[in-house]
BALUM-317644 format. One record per residue (C-alpha): residue number from 1; y, x, z. Coordinates in nm, 2 decimals, always signed. Example, Ala and Ser with C-alpha at 12.3 -4.5 7.8 and 13.67 -1.06 7.14 Angstrom:
<recs>
1, -0.45, +1.23, +0.78
2, -0.11, +1.37, +0.71
</recs>
This chain:
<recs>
1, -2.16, +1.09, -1.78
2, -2.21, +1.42, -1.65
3, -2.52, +1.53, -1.47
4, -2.33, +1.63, -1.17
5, -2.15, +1.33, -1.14
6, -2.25, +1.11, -0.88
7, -2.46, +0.81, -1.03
8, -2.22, +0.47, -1.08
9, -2.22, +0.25, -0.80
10, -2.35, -0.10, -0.86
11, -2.13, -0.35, -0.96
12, -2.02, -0.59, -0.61
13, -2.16, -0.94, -0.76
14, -2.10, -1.15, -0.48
15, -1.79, -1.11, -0.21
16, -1.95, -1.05, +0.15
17, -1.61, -1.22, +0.35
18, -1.70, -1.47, +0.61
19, -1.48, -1.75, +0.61
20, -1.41, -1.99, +0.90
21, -1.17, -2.32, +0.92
22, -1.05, -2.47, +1.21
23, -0.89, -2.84, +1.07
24, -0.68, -3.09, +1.21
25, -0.83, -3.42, +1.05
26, -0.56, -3.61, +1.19
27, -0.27, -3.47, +0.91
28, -0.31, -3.68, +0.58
29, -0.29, -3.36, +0.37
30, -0.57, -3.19, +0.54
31, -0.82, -3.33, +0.31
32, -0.69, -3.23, +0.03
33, -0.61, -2.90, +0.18
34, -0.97, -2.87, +0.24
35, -1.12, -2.94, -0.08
36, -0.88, -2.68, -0.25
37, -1.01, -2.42, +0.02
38, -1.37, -2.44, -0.11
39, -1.29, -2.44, -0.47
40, -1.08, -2.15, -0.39
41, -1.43, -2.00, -0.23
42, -1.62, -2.10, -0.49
43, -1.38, -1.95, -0.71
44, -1.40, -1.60, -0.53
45, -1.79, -1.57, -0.55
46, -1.72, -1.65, -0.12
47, -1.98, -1.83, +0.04
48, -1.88, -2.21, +0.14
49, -1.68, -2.19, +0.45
50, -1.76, -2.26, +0.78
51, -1.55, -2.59, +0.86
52, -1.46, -2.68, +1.24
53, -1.23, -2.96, +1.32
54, -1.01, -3.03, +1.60
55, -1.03, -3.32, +1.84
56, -0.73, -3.40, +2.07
57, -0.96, -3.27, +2.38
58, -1.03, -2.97, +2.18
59, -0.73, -2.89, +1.97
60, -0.83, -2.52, +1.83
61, -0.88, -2.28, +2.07
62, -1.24, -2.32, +2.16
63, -1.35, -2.39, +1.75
64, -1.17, -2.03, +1.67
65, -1.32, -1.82, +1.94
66, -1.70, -1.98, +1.83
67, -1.56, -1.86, +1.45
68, -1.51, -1.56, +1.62
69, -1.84, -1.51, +1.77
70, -2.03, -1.63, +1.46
71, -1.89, -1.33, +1.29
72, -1.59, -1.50, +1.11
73, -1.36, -1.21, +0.91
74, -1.08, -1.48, +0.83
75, -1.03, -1.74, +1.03
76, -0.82, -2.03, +0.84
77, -0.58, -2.29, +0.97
78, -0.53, -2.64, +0.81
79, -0.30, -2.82, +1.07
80, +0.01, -2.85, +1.15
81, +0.20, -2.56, +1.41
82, +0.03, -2.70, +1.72
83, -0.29, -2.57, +1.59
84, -0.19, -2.27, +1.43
85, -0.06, -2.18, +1.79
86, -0.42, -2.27, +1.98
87, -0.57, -2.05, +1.73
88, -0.33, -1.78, +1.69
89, -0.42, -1.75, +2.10
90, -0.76, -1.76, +2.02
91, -0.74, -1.46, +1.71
92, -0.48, -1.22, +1.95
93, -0.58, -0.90, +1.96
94, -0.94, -0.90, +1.79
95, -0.79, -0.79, +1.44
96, -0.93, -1.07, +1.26
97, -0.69, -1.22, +1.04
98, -0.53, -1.54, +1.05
99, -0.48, -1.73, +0.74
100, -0.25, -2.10, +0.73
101, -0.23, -2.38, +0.47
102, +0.03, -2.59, +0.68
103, -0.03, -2.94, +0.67
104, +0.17, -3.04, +0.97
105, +0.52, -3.21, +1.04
106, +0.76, -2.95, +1.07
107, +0.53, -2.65, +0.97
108, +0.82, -2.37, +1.19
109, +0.58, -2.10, +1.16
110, +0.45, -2.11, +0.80
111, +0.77, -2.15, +0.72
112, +0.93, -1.87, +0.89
113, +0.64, -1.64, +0.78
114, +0.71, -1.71, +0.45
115, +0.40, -1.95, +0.36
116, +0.54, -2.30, +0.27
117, +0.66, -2.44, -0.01
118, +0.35, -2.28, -0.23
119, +0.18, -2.48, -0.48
120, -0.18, -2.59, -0.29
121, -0.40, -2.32, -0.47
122, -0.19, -2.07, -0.40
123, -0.14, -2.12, -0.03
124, -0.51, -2.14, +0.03
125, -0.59, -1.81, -0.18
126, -0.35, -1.64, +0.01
127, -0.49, -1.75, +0.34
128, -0.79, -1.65, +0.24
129, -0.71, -1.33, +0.05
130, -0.34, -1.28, +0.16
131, -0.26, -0.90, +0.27
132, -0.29, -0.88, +0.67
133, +0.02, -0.83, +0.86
134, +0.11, -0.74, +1.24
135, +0.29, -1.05, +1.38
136, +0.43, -1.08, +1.75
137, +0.29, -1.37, +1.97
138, +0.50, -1.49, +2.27
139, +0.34, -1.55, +2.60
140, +0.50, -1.81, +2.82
141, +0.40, -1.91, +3.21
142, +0.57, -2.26, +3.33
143, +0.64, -2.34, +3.65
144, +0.57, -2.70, +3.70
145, +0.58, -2.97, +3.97
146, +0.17, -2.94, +3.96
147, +0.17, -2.57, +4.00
148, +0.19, -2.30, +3.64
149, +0.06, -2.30, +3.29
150, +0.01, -2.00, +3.07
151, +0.07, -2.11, +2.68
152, +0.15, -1.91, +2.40
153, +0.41, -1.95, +2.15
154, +0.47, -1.86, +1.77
155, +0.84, -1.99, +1.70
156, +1.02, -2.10, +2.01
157, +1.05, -2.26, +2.32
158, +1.32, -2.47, +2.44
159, +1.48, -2.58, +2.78
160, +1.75, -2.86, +2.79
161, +1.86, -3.15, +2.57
162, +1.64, -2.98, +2.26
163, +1.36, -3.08, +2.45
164, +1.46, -3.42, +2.51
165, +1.54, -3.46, +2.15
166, +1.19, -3.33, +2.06
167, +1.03, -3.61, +2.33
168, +1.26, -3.89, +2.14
169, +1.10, -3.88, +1.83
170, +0.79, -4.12, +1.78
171, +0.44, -3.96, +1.63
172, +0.47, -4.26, +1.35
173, +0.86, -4.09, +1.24
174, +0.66, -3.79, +1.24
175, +0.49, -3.89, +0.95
176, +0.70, -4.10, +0.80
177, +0.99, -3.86, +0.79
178, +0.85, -3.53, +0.88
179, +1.13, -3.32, +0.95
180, +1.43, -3.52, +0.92
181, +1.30, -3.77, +1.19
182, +1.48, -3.44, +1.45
183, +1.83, -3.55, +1.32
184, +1.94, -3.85, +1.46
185, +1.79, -3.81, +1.82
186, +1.93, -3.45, +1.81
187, +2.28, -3.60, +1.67
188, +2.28, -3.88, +1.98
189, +2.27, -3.61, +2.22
190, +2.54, -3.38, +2.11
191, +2.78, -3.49, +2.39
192, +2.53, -3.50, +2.62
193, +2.73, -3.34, +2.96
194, +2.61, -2.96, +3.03
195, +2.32, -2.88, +3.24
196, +2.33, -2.58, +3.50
197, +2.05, -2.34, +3.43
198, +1.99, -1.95, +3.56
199, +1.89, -1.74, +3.31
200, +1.76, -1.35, +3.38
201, +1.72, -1.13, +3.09
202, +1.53, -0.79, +3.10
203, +1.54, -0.80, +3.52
204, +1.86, -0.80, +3.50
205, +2.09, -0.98, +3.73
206, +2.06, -1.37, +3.71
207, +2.37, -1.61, +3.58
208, +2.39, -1.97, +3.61
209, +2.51, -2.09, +3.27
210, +2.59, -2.48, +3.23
211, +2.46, -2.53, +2.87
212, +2.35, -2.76, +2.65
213, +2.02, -2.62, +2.54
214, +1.88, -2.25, +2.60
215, +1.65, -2.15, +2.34
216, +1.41, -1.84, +2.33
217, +1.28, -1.80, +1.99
218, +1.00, -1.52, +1.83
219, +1.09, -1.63, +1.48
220, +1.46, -1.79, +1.39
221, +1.43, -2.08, +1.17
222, +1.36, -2.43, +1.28
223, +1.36, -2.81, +1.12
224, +1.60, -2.80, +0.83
225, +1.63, -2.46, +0.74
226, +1.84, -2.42, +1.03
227, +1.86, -2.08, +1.20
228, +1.86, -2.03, +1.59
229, +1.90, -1.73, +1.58
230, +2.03, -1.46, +1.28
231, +1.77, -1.20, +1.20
232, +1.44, -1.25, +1.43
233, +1.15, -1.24, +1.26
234, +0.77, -1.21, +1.33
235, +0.70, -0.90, +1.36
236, +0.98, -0.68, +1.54
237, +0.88, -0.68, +1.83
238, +1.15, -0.88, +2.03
239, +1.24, -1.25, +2.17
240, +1.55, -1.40, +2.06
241, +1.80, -1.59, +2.34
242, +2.04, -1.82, +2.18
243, +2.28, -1.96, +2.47
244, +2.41, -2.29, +2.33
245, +2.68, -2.42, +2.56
246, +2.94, -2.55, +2.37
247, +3.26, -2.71, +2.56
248, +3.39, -2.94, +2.28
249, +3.19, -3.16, +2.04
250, +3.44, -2.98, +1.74
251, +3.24, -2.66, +1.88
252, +2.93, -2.80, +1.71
253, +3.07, -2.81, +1.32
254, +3.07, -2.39, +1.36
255, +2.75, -2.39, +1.57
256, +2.56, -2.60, +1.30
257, +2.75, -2.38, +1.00
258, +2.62, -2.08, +1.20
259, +2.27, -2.23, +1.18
260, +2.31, -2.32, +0.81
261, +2.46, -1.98, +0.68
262, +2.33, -1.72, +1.00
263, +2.62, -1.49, +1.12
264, +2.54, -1.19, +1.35
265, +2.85, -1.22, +1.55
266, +2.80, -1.59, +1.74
267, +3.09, -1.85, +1.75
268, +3.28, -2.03, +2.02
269, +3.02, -2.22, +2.23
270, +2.66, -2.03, +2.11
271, +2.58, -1.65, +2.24
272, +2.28, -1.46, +2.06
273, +2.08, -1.19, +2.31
274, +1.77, -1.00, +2.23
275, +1.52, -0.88, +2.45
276, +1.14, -0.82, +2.56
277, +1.13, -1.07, +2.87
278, +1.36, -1.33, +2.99
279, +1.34, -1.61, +3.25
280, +1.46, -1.94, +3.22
281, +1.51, -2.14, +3.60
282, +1.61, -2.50, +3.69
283, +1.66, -2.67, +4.02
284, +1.54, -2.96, +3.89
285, +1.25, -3.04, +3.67
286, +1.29, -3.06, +3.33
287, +1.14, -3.08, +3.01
288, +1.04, -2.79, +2.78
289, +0.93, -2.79, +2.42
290, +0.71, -2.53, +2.33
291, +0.69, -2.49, +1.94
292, +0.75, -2.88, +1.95
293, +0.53, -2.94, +2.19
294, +0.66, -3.13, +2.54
295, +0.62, -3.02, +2.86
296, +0.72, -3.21, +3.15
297, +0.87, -3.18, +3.47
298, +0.91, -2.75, +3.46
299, +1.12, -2.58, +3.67
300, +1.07, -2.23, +3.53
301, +1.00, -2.04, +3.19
302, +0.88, -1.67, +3.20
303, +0.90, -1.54, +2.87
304, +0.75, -1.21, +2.71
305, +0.68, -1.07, +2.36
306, +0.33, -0.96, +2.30
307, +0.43, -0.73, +1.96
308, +0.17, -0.64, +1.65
309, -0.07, -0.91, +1.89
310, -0.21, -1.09, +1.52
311, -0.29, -1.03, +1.23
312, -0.16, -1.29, +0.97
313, -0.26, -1.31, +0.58
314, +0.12, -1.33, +0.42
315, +0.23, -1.28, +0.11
316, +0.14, -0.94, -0.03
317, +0.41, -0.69, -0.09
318, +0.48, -0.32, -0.13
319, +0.43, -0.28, +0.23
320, +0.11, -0.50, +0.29
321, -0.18, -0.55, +0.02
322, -0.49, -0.76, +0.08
323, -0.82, -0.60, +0.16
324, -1.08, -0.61, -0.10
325, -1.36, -0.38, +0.01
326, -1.56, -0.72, +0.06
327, -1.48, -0.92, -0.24
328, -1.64, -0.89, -0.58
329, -1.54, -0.72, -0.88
330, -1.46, -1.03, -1.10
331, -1.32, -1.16, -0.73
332, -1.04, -0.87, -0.76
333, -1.01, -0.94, -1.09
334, -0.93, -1.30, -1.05
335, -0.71, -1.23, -0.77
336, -0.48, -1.02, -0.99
337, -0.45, -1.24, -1.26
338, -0.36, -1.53, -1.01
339, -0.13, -1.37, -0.86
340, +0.03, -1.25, -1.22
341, +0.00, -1.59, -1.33
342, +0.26, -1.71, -1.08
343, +0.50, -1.46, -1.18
344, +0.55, -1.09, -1.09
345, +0.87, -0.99, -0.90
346, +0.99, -0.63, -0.82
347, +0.81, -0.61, -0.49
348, +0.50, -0.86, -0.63
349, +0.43, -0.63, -0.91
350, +0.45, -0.32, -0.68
351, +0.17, -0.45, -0.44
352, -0.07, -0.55, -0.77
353, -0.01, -0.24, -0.83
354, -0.11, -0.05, -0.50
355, -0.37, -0.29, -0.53
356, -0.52, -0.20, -0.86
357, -0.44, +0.21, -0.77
358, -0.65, +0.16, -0.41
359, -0.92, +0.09, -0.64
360, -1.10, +0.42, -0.78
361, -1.40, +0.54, -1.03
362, -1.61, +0.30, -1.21
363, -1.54, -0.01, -1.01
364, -1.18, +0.06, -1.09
365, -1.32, +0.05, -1.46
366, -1.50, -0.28, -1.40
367, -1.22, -0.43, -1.26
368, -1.00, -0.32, -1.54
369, -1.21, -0.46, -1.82
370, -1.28, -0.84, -1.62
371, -0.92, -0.85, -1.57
372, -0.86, -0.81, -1.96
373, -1.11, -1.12, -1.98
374, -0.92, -1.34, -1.82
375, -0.71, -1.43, -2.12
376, -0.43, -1.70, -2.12
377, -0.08, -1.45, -2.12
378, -0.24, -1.27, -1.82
379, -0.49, -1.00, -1.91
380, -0.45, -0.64, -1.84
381, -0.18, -0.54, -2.18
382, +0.06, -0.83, -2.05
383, +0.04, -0.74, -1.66
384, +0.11, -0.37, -1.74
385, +0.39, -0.38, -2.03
386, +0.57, -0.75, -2.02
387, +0.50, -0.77, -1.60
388, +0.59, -0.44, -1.46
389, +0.90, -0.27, -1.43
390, +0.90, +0.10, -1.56
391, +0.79, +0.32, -1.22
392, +0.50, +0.08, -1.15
393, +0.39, +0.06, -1.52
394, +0.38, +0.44, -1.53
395, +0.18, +0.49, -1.19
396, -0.06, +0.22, -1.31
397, -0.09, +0.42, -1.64
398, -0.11, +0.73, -1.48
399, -0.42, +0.62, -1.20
400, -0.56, +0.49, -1.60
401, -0.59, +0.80, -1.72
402, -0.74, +0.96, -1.41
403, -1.01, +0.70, -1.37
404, -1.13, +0.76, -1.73
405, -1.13, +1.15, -1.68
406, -1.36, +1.06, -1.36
407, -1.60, +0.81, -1.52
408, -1.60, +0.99, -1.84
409, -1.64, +0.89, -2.19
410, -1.82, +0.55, -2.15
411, -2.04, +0.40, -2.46
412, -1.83, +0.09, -2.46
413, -1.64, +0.00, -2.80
414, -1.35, -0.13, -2.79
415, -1.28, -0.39, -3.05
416, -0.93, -0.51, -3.19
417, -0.92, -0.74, -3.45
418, -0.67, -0.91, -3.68
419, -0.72, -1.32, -3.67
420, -0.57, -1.46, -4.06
421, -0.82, -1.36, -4.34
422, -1.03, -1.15, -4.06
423, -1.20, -1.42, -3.87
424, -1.07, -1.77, -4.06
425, -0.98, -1.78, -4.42
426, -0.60, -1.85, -4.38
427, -0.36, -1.66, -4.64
428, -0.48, -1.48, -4.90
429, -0.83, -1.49, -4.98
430, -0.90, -1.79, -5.23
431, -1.33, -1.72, -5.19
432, -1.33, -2.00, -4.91
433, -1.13, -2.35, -4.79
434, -0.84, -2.26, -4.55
435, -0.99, -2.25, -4.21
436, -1.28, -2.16, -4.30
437, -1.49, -1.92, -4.05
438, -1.59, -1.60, -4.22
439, -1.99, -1.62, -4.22
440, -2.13, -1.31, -3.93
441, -1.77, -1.25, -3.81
442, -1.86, -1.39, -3.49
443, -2.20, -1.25, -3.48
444, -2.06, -0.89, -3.56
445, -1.80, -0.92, -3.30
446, -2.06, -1.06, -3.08
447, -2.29, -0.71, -3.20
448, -1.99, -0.46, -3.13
449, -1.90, -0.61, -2.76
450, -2.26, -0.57, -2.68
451, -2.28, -0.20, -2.87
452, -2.54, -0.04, -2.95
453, -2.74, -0.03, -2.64
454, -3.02, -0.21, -2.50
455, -2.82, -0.39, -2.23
456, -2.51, -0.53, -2.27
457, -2.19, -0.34, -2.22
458, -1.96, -0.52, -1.94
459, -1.74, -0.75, -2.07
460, -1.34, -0.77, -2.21
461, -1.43, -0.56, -2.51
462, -1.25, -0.76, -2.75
463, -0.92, -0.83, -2.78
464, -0.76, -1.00, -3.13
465, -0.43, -0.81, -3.21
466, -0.16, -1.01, -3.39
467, +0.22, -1.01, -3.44
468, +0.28, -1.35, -3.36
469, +0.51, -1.36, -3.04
470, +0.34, -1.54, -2.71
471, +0.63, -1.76, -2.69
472, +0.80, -1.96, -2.46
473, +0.58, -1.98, -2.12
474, +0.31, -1.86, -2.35
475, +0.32, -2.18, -2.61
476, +0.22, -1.96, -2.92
477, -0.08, -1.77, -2.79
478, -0.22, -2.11, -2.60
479, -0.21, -2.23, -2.97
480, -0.32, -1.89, -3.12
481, -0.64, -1.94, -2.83
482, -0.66, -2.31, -2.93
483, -0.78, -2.22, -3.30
484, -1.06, -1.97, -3.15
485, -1.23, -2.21, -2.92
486, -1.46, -2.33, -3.15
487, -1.58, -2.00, -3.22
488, -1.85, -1.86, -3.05
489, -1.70, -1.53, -2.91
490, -1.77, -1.30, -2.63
491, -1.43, -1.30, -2.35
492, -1.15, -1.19, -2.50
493, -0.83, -1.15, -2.50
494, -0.50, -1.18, -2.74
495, -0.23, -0.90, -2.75
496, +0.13, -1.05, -2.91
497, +0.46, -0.93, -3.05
498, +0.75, -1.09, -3.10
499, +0.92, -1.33, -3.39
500, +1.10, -0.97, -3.50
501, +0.75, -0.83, -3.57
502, +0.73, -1.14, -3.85
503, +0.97, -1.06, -4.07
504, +0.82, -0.78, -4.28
505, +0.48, -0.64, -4.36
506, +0.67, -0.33, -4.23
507, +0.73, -0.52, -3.96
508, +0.39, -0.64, -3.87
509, +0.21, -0.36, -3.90
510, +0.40, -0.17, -3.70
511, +0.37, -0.41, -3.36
512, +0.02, -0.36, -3.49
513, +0.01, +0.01, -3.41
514, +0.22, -0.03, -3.08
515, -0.02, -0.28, -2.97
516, -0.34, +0.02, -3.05
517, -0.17, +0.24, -2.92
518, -0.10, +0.05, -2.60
519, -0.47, -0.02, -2.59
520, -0.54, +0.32, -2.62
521, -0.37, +0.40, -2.32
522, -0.52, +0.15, -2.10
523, -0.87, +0.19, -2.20
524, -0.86, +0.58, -2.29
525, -1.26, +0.60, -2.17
526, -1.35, +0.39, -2.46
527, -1.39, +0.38, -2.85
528, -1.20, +0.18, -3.03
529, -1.30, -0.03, -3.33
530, -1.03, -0.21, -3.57
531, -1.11, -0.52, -3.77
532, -0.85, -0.65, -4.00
533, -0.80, -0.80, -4.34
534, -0.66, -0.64, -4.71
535, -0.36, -0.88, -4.75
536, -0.16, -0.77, -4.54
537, -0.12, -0.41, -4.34
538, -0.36, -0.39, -4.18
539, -0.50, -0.13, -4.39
540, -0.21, +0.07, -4.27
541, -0.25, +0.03, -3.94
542, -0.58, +0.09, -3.95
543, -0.56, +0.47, -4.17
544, -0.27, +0.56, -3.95
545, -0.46, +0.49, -3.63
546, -0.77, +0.73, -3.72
547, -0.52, +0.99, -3.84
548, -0.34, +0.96, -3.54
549, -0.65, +0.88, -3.28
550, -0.95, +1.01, -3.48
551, -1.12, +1.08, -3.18
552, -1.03, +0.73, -3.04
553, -1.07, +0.53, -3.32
554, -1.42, +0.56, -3.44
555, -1.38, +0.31, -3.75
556, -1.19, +0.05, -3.92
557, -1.32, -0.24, -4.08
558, -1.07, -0.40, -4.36
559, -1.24, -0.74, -4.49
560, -1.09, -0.77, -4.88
561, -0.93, -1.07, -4.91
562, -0.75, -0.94, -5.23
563, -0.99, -0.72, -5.42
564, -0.91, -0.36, -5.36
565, -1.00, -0.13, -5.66
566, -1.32, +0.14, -5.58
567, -1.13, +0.39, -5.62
568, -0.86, +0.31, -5.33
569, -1.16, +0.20, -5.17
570, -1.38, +0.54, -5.19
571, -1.03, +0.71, -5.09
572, -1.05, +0.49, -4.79
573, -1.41, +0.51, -4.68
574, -1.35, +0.96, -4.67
575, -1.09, +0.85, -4.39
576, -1.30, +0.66, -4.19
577, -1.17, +0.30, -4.31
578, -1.48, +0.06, -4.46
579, -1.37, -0.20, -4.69
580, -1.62, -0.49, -4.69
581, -1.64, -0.80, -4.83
582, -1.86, -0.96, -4.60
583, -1.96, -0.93, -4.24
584, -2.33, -0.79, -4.28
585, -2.18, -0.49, -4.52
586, -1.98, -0.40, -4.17
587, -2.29, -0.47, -3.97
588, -2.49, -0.22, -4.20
589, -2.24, +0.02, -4.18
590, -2.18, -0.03, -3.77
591, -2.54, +0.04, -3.68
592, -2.52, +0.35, -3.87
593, -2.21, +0.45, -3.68
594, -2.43, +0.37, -3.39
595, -2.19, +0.11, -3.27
596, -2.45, -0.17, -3.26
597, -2.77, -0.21, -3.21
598, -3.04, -0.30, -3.48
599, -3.10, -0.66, -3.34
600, -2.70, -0.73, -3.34
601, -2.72, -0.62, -3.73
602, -2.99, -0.83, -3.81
603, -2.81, -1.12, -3.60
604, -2.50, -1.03, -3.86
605, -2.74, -1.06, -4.18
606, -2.88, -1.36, -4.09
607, -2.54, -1.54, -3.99
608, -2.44, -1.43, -4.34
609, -2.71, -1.50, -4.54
610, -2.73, -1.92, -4.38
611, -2.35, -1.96, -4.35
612, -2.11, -2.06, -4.70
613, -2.11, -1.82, -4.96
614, -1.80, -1.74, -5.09
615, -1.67, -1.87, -5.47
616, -1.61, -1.60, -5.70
617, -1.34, -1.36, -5.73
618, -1.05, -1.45, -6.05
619, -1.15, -1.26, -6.38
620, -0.88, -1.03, -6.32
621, -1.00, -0.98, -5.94
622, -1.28, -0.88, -6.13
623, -1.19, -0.66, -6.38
624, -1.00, -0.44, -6.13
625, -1.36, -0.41, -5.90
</recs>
């Protein structure tokens, strides 16, 4: 690095986020829900939560604010919407994020925010490292036989026979039936007669409606998937008034079809309105359901929006990524390839990739390389040219190339290396049993992803290159990483083709030099070092790649499988391509190149020198040497 660069910034080891729980014990799921949340800490170099649970005198409130006071940064929900909504009133307007693993009945807010119906490790990563979004929060004040009540609400609040058909069903249908345990109280009711109510939206003038249920929703979607309303949703800043009066029970076919498949213009018997505040009045008591919850014996609602009053964790997006100031490296790292493990779409692959662009000098580099570690169909080369769509790919590129001009030319070696007759006797080469592993080969790949210096270099150096395709859902390369666990290898990862790349030496080599080249590109700050074997092309690849990237690709190691003749050989070596025969002649030839250090050759010599010794080449093998 240049003197007058600044000097690197230490690598972020352990993630500083404080993260609190607030638990509803009582939900069977919360257990569970629990456990995965401390792996998921565990997982993200987070210290173990701090875990508060709820009691039916204490159901949130008070156990978020103490999170709050004890310096919480997330505050997680396991519990069902009841105490998402006690701490959601706690969390409103102190910034501090919100995060929700819904273990509840109905679960109307997770689901309306987008954050049910997630496999269990996902939903607790993103509540934990979800990207922080404004969300409205309703404030209501009853009116009650015994005087008023201020509540909050999240989804909606209901006055009429929706109430009563909330207070019908039994805590033990609940669980039992969850959602569905709504549907037959709510279906007894239908011709229930029409109840007089006055409703006043905005200050405007007051109109006595006789309805069947009036409704005032911050988000649309209730039990069932049903809609109350067409297009509300968390954060715009508005409350939603559906009006449902209808005058014949065939009314209620179009109401419910309007729920199912949500229309902007209203039919016969429901009316949609939109505004900041309304009022809801009754001359006598009834009861109101507030996110499910029952009140009794209210006379009046008074209803107003409180917009952009939480922050939520939701799912991230091209508008919203998560904070990662206070995670560590192989914590961003992780998150990445989590999130590309469970599939990229268009506006997923756009936020990985603000993500991964937010990020700048050499923790962008560290980053970069522990993501490349992480292997299994979703290291760095798959996530930036199978994942992402062309814009993203080339603003990710692009950000690539301008961290690497910034950190400069780094002392890291980059190693790509063949598998079949490089690292296991497999094809050609009749010196060893099929299978066999190639005495040093893991020692001098060991050697190069250290390098040549005194410390370690960071890891995700080494990546084997073949022109085997991944396959379906990644079947091929599981069974191309299957053969290497028994080896003793630094992290790695595998870079594919595709069953056209098979066909043909041709064929082959040429994925083989897409797939350096690609490699190039996303580790441009590096050196590169190719490993491959004589019986096939990868001598090819490996000449055309220091022609074309000389100053790239520092060497090429061909292991003869096949007995190349000296001369070809001598012709070979002028270009910068070593042809070996076994691993300590590259590990000689390495430390000279100064791409390891003395110790890592000696490591090679003496893996060599104790493991098999090959059987001798054929007579006419010989002759030709």
């Amino acid at each position: 690095m240049d003197a007058h660069q600044p000097a690197e910034p230490a690598e972020i080891t352990r993630s500083t986020r404080r993260v609190a729980v607030v638990v509803n014990p009582v939900h069977s799921a919360s257990r569970r829900a629990l456990e995965a949340l401390r792996e998921c800490c565990e997982r993200f170099d987070l210290d173990a939560p701090d875990v508060r649970e709820t009691t039916a005198d204490s159901p949130g409130y008070e156990q978020a604010r103490e999170a709050l006071e004890e310096g919480a940064d997330v505050v997680v929900v396991i519990g069902g919407d009841g105490t998402v909504r006690e701490v959601a009133q706690a969390l409103a307007d102190t910034g501090v994020p919100m995060g929700i693993v819904p273990t509840g009945t109905a679960n109307l807010y997770a689901r309306n925010a987008g954050l049910f119906g997630h496999d269990l490790q996902r939903t607790v990563r993103l509540a934990i490292i979800g990207a922080p979004e404004a969300a409205d929060l309703g404030q209501l004040e009853l009116t009650t036989e015994h005087g008023t009540q201020q509540r909050t609400f999240l989804v909606v609040v209901g006055m009429g026979h929706d109430a009563d058909t909330v207070a019908d069903v039994e805590d033990r249908h609940k669980a039992t039936h969850g959602w569905l345990s709504y549907f037959l109280p709510g279906v007894r009711r239908l011709g229930n007669p029409l109840i007089p109510l006055r409703i006043d939206l905005e200050g405007r003038e007051p109109e006595t409606r006789d309805v069947w249920s009036v409704l005032v929703a911050n988000t649309g979607m209730i039990p069932g998937g049903i809609h109350v309303v067409p297009d509300a949703r968390p954060n715009d800043g508005e409350l939603h008034l559906a009006i449902v009066a209808p005058t014949k029970l065939t009314q209620w076919a179009r109401i419910a079809a309007a729920g199912i498949r949500p229309r902007y213009r209203a039919p016969s018997g429901l009316e949609y309105r939109r505004g900041e505040h309304v009022t809801v009045e009754s001359d006598s008591p009834r009861r109101v359901q507030v996110d499910g919850d029952v009140v009794e014996g209210v006379t009046r609602l008074d209803a107003r929006i409180r917009p952009g009053a939480l922050t939520v964790h939701a799912i991230p997006s091209r508008q919203s990524i998560p904070r990662v100031d206070d995670l560590s490296d192989a914590a961003v790292a992780r998150f990445v390839f989590e999130a590309h493990e469970y599939g990229v779409s268009r506006d997923g692959g756009a936020a990985l990739v603000r993500l991964l662009t937010g990020l700048t000098g050499d923790r962008f580099v560290r980053v970069k390389y522990l993501l490349n570690s992480q292997g299994d169909m979703h290291d760095l080369e798959r996530l930036v040219y199978d994942s992402l769509g062309e814009a993203p790919r080339m603003t990710l590129l692009t950000h690539i190339a301008e961290q690497a001009r910034e950190v400069g030319t780094t002392s890291d070696v980059r190693v790509l290396c063949d598998i079949d007759d490089t690292v296991k006797c497999a094809i050609h080469d009749d010196r060893y049993p099929k299978g066999t592993v190639y005495p040093g080969v893991e020692a001098f790949l060991q050697a190069l992803d250290e390098g040549s210096a005194t410390d370690p270099s960071r890891p995700g150096d080494l990546t084997f290159v073949t022109a085997r395709p991944g396959g379906p859902a990644g079947l091929f390369e599981r069974y191309t990483r299957h053969k290497m666990d028994d080896l003793d290898l630094p992290p790695h990862s595998i870079m594919g083709g595709s069953l056209l790349n098979l066909h043909t030496k041709t064929a082959i080599a040429a994925r083989k030099i897409e797939n350096l080249g690609r490699d190039r590109r996303l580790f441009p700050e590096c050196r590169m070092v190719f490993c491959g074997d004589s019986g096939q092309a990868d001598a090819h690849v490996g000449l055309k790649a220091r022609r074309d990237y000389g100053d790239h690709v520092v060497a090429v190691f061909i292991h003869d499988v096949v007995g190349i003749d000296a001369r070809t050989r001598q012709d070979w070596r002028r270009e910068g391509v070593y042809t070996i025969d076994t691993w300590d002649e590259a590990a000689r030839i390495a430390e000279a190149l100064d791409l390891i250090s003395a110790d890592g050759r000696e490591q090679v010599e003496r893996a060599v020198k104790e493991g098999r010794q090959p059987e001798p080449r054929t007579a006419a093998e010989a002759r030709q040497r």
